[in-house]
C-alpha positions as CSV (number, residue, x, y, z in Angstrom):
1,X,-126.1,145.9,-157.6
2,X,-129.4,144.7,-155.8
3,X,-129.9,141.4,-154.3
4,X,-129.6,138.2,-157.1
5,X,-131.0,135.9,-155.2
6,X,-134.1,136.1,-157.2
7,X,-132.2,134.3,-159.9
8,X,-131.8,131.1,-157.4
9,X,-135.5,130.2,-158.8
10,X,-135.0,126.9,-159.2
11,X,-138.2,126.4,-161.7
12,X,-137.2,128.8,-164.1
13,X,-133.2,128.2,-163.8
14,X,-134.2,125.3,-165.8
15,X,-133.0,126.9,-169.7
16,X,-136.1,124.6,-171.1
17,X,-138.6,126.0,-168.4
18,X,-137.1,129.7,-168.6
19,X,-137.9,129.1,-172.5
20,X,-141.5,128.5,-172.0
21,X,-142.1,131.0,-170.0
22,X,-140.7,133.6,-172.1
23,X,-142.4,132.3,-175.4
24,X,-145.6,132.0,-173.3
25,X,-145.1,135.9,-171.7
26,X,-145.7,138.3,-174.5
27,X,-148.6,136.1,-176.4
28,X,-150.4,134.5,-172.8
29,X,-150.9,131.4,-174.0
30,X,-150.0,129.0,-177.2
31,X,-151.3,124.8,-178.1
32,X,-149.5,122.4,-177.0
33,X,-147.8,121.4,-180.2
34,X,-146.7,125.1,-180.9
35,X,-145.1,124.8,-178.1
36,X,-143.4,122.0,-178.8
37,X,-142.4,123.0,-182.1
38,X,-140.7,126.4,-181.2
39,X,-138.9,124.9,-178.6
40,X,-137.9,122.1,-180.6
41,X,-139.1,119.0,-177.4
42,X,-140.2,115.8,-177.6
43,X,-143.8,115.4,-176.0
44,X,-142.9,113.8,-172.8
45,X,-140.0,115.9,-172.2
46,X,-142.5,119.4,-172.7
47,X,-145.3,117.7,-170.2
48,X,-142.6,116.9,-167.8
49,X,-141.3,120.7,-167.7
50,X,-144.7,122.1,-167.7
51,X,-145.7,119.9,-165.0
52,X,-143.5,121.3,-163.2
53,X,-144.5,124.9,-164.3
54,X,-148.3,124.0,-163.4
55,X,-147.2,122.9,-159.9
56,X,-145.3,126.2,-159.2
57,X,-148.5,128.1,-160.3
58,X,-147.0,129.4,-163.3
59,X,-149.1,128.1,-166.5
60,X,-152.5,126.5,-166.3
61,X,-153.3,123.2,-168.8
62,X,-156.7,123.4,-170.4
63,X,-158.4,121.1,-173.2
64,X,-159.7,123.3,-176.4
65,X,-162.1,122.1,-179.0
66,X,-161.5,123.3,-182.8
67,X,-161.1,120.5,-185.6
68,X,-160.4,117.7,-182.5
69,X,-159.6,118.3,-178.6
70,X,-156.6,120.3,-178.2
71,X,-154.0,121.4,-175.2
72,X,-154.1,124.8,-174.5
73,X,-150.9,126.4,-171.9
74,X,-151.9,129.8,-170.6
75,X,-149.5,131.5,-168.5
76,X,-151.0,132.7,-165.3
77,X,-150.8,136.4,-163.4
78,X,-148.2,135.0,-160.8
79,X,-145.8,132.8,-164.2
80,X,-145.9,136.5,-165.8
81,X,-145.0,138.1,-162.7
82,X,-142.2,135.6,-161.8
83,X,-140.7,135.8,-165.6
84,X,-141.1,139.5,-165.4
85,X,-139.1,139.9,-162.3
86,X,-136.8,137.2,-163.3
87,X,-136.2,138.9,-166.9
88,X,-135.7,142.2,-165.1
89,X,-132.6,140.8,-162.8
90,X,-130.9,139.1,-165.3
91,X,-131.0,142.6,-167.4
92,X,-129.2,144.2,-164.1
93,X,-126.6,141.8,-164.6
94,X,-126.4,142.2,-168.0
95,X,-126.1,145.8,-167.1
96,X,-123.6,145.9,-164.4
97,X,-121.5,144.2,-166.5
């Protein structure tokens, strides 16, 4: 089995932050509130973990307009690479196993 210690990533070994990422990975990006709702978070608890996300370069915060001003999270190239790798050793794992 190949090197784990890509699994050590300690943004994404958070089970709320590893959520985000992989509802955010096949669609690119999704509101605020959608967010919220699928992963079943309070407000504050979602902008804390995507803080955290934004810091480590993996989504980007933007404001939309439609019916009122909106928040938009967009995963970025390096968040999709990072949940792709991430994904892929957890499979080997699952795998070895």
């Amino acid at each position: 089995m190949e090197n784990l210690k890509g699994l050590r990533n300690s943004v994404l070994g958070n089970p709320i932050r590893l959520g985000i990422m992989i509802y955010l990975l096949p669609r690119g990006r999704a509101l605020f509130k959608e967010l919220q709702e699928a992963l079943e978070l309070t407000p504050g608890n979602l902008d804390s973990h995507l803080k955290t996300l934004e810091r480590a370069g993996y989504v980007r915060e933007m404001k939309v307009f439609a019916d009122r001003p909106r928040t938009m999270v967009e995963i970025t190239e390096k968040g999709a690479e990072e949940i792709g790798e991430y994904i892929r050793r957890l499979k080997e794992i699952l795998d070895f196993l």
